[in-house]
C-alpha positions in Angstrom: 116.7 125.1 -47.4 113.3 123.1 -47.6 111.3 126.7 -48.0 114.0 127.1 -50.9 113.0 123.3 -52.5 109.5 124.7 -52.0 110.1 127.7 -53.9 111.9 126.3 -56.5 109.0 123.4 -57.3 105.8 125.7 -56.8 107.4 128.0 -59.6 109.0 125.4 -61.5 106.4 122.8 -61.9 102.6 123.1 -61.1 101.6 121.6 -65.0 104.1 119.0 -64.7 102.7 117.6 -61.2 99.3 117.6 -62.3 100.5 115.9 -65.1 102.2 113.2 -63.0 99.2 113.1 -60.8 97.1 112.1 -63.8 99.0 110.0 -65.2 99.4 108.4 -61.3 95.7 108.0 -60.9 95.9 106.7 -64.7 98.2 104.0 -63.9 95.8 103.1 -61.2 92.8 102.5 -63.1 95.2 101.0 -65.4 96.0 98.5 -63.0 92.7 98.1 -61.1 91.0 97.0 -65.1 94.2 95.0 -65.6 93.7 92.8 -62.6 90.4 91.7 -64.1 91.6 90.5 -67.0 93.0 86.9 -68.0 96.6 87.1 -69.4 94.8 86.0 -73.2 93.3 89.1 -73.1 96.3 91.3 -71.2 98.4 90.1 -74.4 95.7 91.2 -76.8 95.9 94.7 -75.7 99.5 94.7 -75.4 99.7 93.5 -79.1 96.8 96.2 -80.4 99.2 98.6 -79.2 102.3 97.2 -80.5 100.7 96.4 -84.0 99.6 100.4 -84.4 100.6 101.4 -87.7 103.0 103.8 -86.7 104.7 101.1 -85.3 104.7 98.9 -87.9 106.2 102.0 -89.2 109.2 101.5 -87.5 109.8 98.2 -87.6 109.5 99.0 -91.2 112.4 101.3 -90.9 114.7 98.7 -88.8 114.1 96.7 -91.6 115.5 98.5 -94.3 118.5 99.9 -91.8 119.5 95.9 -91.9 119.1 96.1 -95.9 120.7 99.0 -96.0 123.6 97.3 -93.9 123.5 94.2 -96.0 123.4 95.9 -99.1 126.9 98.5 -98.3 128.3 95.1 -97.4 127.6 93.7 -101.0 128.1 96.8 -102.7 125.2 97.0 -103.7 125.0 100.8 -103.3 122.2 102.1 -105.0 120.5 100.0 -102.9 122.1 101.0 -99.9 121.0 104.7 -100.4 117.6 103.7 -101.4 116.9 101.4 -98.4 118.5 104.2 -96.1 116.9 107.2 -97.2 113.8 105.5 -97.9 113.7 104.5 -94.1 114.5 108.0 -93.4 111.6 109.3 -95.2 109.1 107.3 -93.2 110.4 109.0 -90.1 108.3 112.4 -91.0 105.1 109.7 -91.7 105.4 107.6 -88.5 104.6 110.6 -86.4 101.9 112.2 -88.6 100.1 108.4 -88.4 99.7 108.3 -85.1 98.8 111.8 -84.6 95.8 111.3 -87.5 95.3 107.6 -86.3 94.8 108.4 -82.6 97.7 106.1 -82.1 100.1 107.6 -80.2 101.8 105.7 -77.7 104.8 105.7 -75.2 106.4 102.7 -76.9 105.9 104.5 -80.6 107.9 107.6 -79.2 110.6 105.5 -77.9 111.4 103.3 -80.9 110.7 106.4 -83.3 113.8 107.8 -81.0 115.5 104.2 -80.8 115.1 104.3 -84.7 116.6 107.5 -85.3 119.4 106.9 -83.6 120.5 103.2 -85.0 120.6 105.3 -88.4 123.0 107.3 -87.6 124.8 105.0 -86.5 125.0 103.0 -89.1 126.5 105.7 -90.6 129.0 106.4 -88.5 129.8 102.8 -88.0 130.0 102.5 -92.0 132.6 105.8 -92.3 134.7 104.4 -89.9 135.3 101.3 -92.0 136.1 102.9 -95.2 137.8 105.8 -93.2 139.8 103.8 -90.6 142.5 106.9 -90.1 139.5 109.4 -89.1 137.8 105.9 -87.3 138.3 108.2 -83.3 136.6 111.6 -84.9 133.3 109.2 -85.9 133.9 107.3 -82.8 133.4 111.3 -80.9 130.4 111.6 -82.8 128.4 108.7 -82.4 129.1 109.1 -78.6 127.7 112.9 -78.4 125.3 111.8 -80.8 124.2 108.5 -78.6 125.0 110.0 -75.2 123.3 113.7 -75.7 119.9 112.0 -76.8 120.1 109.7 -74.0 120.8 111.7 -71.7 117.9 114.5 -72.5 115.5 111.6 -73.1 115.9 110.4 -69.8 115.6 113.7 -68.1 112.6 114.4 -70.4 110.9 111.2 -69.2 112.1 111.6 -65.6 110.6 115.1 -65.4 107.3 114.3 -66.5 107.3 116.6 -69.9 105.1 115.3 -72.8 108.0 114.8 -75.4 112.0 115.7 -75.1 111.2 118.4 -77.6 109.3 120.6 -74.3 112.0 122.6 -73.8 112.3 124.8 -70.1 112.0 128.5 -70.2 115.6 129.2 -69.5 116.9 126.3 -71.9 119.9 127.8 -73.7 119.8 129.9 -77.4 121.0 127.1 -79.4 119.1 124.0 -78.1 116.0 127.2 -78.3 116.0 127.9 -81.4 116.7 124.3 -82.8 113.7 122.5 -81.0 111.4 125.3 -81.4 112.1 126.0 -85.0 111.1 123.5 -87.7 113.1 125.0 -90.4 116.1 125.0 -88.3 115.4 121.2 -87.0 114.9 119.8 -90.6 117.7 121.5 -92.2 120.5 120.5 -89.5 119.1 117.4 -89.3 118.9 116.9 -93.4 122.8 118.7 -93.4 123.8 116.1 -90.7 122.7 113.2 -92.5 123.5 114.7 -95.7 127.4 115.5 -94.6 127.8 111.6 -93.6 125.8 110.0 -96.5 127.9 111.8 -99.3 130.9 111.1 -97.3 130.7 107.4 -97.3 129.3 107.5 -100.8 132.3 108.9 -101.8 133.9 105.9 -100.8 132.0 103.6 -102.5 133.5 101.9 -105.5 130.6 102.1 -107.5 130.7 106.0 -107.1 134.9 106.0 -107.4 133.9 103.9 -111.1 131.5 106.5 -112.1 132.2 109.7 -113.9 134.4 112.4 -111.9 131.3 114.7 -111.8 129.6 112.5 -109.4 132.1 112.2 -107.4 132.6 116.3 -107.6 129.0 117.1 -107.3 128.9 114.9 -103.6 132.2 116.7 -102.2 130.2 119.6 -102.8 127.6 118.6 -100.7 130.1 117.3 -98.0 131.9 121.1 -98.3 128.0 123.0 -97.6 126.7 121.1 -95.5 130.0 120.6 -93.1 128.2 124.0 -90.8 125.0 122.0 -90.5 126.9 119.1 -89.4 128.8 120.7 -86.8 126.0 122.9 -85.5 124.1 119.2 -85.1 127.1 118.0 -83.7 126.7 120.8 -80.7 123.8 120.3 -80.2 124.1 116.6 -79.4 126.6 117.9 -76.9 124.3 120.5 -75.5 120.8 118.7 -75.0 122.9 116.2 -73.1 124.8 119.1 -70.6 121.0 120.3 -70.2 119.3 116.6 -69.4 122.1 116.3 -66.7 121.1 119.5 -65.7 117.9 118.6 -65.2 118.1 115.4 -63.6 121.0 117.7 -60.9 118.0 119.9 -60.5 115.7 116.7 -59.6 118.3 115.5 -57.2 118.4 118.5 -55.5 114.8 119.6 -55.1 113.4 116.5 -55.5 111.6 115.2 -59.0 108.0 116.5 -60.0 106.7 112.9 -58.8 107.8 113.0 -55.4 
């Protein structure tokens, strides 16, 4: 059994564990310099890093979520789509900041996942209010949606890989071909959005007021993108069967760290 747990981490792991031994004897010199240093200036760092602009990015995009929120509530809805997608839009700028900025950090890549996923939410939280008989399908949703991400996340982190988007060799078709595809990423993820935004718009009074061919031309969109949805939908479901996978697998042979 332990030449097996042997086996299976030599051939499993060699670039993650060098990885986590750099980043080990990182932390170290990270905490050797930090012991030097008053709490003033301890802060100061903490604060450059938090104050990176693809940061502020994001807490740019929190902020119109909350107007977007505010504004359903009101009924203001053109302002509701324009705070929503406009904080949408700034998710494909955050990451291209910090990668051109040399200001990619830990804390960015979690609140640019945090971010991602309080949007959706929103959204399922807002067609479940204005669609209180279908209130347990949107309730299924967010939880794949929430859970799945989570889950993978986790593993991702608890492995040592670089981003959640480092997929393993034998990682299932569909989770395959949607993290290492671009075109397939943006268009389920524009069809998923796209499916719930044009659902709940359809429930807005100010669309319902309008002329019938608004209200046409969004059922339309609801109809053709309903396959992106779905194939979004499983894959929520899948990347969070293959981060429990993962951390089974680091239970049983032991994680990269250790």
């Amino acid at each position: 059994m332990a030449g097996t747990s042997a086996s299976r981490e030599d051939s499993q792991s060699p670039a993650v564990r060098q990885r986590v031994g750099s980043a080990s004897g990182g932390k170290s010199v990270q905490a050797a310099s930090d012991s030097d240093l008053s709490h003033e200036q301890k802060w100061a760092r903490e604060l450059k890093v938090f104050l990176y602009v693809p940061n502020i990015i994001g807490y740019v995009r929190i902020a119109l979520l909350l107007a977007a929120a505010f504004a359903w509530r009101e009924a203001y809805t053109s302002l509701f789509f324009v705070s929503y997608v406009t904080s949408q839009c700034l998710d494909a700028v955050d990451g291209a900041a910090a990668r051109r900025l040399g200001q990619v950090s830990i804390v960015g890549a979690c609140l640019d996942q945090v971010v991602d996923r309080l949007s959706t939410c929103l959204l399922y939280v807002l067609n479940a209010s204005v669609y209180p008989d279908f209130a347990f399908a949107f309730f299924i949703a967010l939880f794949l949606d929430m859970g799945g991400h989570w889950v993978h996340f986790f593993a991702a982190a608890v492995v040592g890989a670089k981003s959640h988007k480092t997929m393993d060799p034998e990682v299932n078709a569909i989770l395959s071909v949607y993290y290492r595809s671009r075109p397939v990423m943006f268009s389920a993820i524009v069809g998923f959005e796209g499916f719930f935004m044009c659902l709940l718009l359809l429930a807005s009074p100010v669309v319902q007021a309008s002329a019938a061919s608004l209200s046409s031309a969004l059922l339309v969109i609801v109809y053709v993108t309903s396959p992106l949805m779905i194939f979004k939908t499983l894959t929520n479901l899948l990347q969070g069967l293959y981060g429990a996978r993962r951390l089974v697998a680091c239970d049983i042979f032991g994680a990269p760290s250790s």
